[in-house]
Z-matrix of the N, CA and C atoms (Angstrom, degrees):
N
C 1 1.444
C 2 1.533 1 108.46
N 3 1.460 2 131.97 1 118.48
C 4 1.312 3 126.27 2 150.56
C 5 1.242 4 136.31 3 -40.09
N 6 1.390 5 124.63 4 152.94
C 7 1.280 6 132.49 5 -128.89
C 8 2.078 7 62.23 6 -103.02
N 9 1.854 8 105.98 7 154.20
C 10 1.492 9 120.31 8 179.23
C 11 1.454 10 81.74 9 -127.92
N 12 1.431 11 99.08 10 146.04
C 13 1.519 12 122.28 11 170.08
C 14 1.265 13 120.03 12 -151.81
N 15 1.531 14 121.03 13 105.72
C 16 1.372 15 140.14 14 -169.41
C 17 1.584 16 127.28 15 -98.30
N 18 1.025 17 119.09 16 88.49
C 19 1.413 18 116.67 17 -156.49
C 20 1.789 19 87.84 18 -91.91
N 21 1.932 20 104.38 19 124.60
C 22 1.195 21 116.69 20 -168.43
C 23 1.607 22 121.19 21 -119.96
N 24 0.978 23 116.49 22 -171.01
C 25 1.803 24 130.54 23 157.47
C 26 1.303 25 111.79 24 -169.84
N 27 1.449 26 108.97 25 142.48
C 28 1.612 27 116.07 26 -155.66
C 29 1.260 28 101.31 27 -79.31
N 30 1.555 29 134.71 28 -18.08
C 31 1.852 30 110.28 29 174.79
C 32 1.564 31 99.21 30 -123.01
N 33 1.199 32 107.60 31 62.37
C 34 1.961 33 129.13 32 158.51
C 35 0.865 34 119.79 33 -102.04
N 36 1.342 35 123.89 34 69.03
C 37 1.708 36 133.26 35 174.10
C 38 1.543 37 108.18 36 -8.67
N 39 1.850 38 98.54 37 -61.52
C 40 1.553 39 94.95 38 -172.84
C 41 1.647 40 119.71 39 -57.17
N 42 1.422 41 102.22 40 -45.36
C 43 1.523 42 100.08 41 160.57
C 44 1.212 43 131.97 42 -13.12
N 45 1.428 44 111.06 43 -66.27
C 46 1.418 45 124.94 44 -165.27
C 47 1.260 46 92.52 45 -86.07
N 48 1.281 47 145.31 46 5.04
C 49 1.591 48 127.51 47 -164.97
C 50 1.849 49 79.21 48 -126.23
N 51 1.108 50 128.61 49 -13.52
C 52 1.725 51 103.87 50 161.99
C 53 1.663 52 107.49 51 -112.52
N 54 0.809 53 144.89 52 12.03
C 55 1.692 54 142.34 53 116.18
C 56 0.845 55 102.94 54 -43.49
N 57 1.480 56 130.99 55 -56.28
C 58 1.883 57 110.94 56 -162.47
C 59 1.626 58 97.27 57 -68.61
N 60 0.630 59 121.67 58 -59.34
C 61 1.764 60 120.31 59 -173.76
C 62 1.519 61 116.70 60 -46.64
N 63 1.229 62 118.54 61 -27.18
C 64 1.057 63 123.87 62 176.80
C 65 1.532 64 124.57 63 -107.97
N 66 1.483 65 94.28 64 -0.39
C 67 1.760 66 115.16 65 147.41
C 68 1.263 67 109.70 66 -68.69
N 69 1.282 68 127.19 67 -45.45
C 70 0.860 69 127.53 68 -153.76
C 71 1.220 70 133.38 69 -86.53
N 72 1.466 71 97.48 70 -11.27
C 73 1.350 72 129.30 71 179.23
C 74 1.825 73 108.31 72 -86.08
N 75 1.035 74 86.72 73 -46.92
C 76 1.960 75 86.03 74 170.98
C 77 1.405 76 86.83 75 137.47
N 78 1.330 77 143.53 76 -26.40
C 79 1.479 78 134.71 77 -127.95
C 80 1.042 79 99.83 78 -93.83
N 81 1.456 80 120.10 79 155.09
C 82 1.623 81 137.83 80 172.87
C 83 1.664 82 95.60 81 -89.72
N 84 1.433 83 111.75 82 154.40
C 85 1.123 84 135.03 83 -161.68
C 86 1.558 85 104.74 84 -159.22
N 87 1.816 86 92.20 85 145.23
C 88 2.055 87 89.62 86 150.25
C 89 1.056 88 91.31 87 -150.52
N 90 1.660 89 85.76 88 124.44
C 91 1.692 90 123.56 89 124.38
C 92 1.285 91 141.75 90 -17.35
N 93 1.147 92 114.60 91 106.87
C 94 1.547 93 119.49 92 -168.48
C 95 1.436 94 104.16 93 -130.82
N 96 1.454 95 115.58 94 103.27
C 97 1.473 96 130.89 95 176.32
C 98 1.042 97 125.45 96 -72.71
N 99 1.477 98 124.39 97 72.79
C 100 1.584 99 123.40 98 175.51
C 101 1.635 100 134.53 99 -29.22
N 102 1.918 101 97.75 100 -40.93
C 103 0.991 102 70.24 101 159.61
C 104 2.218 103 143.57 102 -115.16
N 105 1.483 104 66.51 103 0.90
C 106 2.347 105 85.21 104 158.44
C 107 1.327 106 102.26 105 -55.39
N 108 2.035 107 134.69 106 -34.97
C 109 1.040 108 107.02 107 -141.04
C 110 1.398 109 88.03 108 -147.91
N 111 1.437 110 128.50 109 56.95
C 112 1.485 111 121.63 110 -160.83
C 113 1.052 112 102.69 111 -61.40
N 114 1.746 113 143.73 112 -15.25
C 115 1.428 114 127.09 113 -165.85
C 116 1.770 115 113.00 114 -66.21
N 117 1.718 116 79.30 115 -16.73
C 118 1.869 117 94.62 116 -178.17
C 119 1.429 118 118.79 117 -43.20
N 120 1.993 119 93.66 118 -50.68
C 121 1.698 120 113.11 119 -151.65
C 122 1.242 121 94.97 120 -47.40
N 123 1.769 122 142.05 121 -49.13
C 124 1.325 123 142.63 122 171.95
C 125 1.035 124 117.22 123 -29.32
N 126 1.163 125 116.01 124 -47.96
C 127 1.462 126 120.41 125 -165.45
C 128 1.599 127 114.20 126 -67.86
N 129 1.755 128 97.38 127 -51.34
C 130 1.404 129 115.55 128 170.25
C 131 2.025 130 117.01 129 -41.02
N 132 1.278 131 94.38 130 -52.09
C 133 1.751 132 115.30 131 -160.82
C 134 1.644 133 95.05 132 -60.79
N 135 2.118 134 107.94 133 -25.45
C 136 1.450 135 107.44 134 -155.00
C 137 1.566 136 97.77 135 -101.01
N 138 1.209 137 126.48 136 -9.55
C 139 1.485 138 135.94 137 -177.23
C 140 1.451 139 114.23 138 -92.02
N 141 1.972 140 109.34 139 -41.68
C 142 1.091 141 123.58 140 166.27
C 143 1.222 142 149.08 141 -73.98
N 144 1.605 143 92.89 142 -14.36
C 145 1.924 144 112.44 143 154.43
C 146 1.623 145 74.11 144 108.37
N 147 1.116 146 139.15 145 53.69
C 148 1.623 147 103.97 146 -179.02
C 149 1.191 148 136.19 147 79.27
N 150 1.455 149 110.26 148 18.49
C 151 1.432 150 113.42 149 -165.18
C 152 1.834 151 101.79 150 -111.08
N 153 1.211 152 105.38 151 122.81
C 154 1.434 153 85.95 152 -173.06
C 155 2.322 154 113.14 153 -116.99
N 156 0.930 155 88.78 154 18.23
C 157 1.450 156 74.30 155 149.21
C 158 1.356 157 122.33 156 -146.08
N 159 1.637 158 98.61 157 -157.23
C 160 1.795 159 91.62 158 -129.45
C 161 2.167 160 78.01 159 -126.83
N 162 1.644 161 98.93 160 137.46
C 163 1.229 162 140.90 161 25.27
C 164 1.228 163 115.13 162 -87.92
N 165 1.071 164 131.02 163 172.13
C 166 1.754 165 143.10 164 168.92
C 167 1.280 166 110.67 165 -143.95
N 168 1.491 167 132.97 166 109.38
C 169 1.084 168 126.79 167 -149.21
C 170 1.808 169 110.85 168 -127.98
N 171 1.473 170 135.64 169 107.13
C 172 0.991 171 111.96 170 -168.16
C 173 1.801 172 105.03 171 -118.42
N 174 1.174 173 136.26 172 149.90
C 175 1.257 174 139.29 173 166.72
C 176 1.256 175 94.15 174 -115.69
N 177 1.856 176 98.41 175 129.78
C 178 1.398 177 122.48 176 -168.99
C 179 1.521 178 102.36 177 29.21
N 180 1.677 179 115.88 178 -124.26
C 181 1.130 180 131.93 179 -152.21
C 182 1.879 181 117.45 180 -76.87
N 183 1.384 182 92.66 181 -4.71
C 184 1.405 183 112.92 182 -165.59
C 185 0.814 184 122.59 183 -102.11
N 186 1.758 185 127.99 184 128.61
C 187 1.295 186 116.95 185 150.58
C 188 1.301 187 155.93 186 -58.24
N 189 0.960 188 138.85 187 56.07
C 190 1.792 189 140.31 188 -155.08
C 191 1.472 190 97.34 189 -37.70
N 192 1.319 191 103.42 190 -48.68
C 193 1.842 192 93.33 191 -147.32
C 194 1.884 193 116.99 192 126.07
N 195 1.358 194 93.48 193 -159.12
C 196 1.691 195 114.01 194 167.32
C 197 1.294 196 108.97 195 -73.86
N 198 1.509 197 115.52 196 -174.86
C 199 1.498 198 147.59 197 131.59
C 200 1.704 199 105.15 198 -6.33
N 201 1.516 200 98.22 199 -84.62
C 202 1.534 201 98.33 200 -173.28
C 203 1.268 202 131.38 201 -76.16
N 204 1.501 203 112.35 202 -1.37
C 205 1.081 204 108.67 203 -176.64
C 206 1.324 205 98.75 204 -86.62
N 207 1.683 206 125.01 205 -46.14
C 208 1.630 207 137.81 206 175.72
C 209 1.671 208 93.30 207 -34.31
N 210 1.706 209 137.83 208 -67.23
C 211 0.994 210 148.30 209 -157.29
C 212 1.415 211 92.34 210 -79.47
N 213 1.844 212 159.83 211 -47.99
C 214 0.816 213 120.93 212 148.32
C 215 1.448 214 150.08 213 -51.34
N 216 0.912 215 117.38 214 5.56
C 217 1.766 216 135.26 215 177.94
C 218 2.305 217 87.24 216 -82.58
N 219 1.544 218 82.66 217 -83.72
C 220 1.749 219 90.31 218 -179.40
C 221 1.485 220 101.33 219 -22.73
N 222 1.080 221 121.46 220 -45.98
C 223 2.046 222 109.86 221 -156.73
C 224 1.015 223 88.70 222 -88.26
N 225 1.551 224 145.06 223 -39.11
C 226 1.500 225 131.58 224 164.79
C 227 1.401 226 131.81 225 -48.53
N 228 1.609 227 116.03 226 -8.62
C 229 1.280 228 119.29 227 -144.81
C 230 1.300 229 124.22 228 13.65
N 231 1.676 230 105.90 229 75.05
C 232 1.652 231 118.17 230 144.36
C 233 1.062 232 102.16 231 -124.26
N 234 1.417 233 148.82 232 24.62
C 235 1.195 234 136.26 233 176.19
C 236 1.838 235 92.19 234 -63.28
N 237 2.041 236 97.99 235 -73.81
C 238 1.229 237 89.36 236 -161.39
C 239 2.059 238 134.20 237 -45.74
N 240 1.441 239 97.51 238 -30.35
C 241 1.227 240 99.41 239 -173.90
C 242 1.862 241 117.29 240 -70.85
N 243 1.476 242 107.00 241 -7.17
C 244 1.508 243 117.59 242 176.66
C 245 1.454 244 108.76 243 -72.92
N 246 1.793 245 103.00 244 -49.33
C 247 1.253 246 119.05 245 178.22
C 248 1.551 247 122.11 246 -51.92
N 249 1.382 248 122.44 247 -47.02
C 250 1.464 249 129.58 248 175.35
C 251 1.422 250 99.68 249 -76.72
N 252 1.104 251 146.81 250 -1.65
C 253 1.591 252 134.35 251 -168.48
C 254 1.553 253 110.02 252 -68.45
């Protein structure tokens, strides 16, 4: 399973609505608190092409994106096959 990396903030609705999905999935993840750890947000903006808010969601080598993009993958069914890679 690829390593999940969720760059977050604790009152981001969307946040919590791609954790839940990826609760839901079974998968281990980390959490990265933008704002516990702002030195992160750089990191995020530099992985994400410039993208600066949060969620930012990458499996392994990849960028997903947001919220909807994580939830467009699911309605495509490629979530799961990203997830087992």
């Amino acid at each position: 399973m690829p390593q999940i990396d969720i760059y977050t903030s604790p009152l981001c609705g969307f946040c919590h609505a791609a954790k839940r999905l990826l609760n839901s999935k079974g998968v281990d993840f980390n959490e990265i608190d933008v704002l516990q750890q702002p030195d992160r947000k750089a990191e995020m903006m530099d992985r994400a092409a410039g993208r600066h808010t949060v969620p930012q969601i990458f499996i392994g080598d990849t960028h997903v994106g947001g919220c909807d993009d994580l939830y467009d993958l699911e309605r495509a069914g490629k979530l799961d096959p990203m997830l087992q890679a």
